[in-house]
C-alpha positions in Angstrom: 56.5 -52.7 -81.1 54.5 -54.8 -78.7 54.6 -58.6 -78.5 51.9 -60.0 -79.6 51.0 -63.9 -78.6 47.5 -64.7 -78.2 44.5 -64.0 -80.4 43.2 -61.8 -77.4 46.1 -59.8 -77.5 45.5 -59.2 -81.2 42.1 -58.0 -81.0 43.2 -55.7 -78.4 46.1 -54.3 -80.3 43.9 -53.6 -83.4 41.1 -52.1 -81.5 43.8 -49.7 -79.7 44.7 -49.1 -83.7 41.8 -48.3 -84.9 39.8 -45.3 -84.8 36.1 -45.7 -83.7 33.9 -44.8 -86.5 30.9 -42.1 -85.9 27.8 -44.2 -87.2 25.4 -41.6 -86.5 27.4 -39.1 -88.5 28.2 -41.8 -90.9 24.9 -42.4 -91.4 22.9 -39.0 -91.7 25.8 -37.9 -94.4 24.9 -41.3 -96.5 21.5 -40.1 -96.0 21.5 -36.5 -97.6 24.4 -36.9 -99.8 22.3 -39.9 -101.6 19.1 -37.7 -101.2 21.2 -35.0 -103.2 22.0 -37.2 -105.9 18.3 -38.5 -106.3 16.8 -35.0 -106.0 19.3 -34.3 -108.9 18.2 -37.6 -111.0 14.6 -36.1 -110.3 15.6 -32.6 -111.7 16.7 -33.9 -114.9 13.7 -36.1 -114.9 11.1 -33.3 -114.5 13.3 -30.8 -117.1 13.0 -33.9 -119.5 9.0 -34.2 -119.3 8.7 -30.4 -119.1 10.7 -30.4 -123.0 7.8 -32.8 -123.9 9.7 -36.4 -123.5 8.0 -39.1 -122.3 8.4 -41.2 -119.6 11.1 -44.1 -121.3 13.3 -41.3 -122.7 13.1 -39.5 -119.2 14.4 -42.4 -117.7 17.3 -43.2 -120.3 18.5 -39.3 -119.9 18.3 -39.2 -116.5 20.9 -43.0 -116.5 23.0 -41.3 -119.0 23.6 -37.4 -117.4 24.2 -39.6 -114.2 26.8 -41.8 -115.2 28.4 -39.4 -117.4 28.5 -37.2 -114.2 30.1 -39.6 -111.7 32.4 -41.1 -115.0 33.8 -37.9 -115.2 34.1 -36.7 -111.1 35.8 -40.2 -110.9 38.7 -39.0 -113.6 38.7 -36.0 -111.7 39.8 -38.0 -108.4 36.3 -35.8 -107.1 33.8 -38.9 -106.6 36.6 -40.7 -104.0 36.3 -37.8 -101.9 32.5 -37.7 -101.7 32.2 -41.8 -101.4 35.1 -40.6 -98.5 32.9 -38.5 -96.9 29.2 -39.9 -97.8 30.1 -43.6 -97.8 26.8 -45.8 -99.1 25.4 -42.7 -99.9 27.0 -41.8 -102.9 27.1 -45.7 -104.2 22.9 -44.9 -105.4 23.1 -47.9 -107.6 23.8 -46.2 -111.0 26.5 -43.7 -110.0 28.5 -46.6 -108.2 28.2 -48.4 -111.2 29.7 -45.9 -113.2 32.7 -45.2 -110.6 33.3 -49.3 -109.7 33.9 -49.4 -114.1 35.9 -46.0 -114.2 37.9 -46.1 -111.4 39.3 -49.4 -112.1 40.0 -48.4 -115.7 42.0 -45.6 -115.0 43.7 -47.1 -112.3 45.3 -49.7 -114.5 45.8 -47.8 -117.7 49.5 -47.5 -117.5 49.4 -51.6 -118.1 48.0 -50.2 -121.3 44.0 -50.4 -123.3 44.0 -53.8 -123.9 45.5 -55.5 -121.0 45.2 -52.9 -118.8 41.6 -51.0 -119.1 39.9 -53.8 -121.2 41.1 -56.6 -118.5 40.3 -54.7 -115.5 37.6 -52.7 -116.2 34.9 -55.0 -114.9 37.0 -56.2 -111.9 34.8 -54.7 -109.6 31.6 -54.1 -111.5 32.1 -57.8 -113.9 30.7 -60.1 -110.7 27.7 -57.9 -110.4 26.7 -58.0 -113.9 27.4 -62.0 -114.0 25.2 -62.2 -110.8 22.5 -60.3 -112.2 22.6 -60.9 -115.8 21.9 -64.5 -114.6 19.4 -64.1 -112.0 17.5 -62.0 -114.4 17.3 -64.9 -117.2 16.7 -67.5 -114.5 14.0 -65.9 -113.1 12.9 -65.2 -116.8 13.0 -68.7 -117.7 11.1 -69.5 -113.9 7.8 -66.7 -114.9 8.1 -68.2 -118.7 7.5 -72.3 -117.2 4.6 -70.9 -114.7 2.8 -67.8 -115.7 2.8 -68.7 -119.2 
């Protein structure tokens, strides 16, 4: 291995190292692969109002199908290889919700349910839900002082 002494020499050892990334690619599989998922959130959607639901149960089906579906292709080790392959794209907010809870549970169940998959469940997904839990009731508490 190569001596490595300056910063400089570091930055050109790691960009010999590593591979360049095809953005364009990159980008137009984000693109359809997200696409897919919505088109598929609409399918369920429009099968739900066609059975005669209204809009509010549409909605709730359509968040539960789609994190049952990506719960279950993350146990199946099936959603890592499409977030390989589609990046961004497959993280549509409530499918990478439902893998950042999953994945993290199953990858620590061997340390058992309650240490293990009750502690690190939310490792991922636990900041988010702080971050937004509490921007929602701030900005709750903001429109309650000034719009009445």
């Amino acid at each position: 291995m190569e001596e490595i002494k300056t910063n400089k020499q570091y930055s050109n050892y790691v960009d010999k190292k590593t591979p360049n990334s095809p953005i364009l690619k990159n980008c137009f599989n984000a693109f359809w692969v997200g696409g897919l998922i919505c088109t598929i959130g609409q399918i369920i959607f429009d099968f739900c109002e066609y059975q005669g639901l209204d809009e509010t149960s549409c909605s709730t089906v359509v968040s539960i199908v789609l994190i049952g579906l990506s719960a279950l292709l993350t146990g199946l080790n099936i959603f890592n290889k499409i977030g390989k392959f589609a990046g961004a794209g497959s993280l549509v907010p409530i499918t990478g919700f439902a893998n950042s809870i999953v994945a993290p549970a199953i990858e620590y169940k061997s340390e058992g349910y309650v240490m293990g998959v009750g502690a690190k469940m939310f490792t991922v997904a636990g900041p988010v839900l702080v971050f937004g839990i509490s921007t929602a009731v701030i900005i709750g508490l903001i429109a309650r002082l000034f719009v009445g």
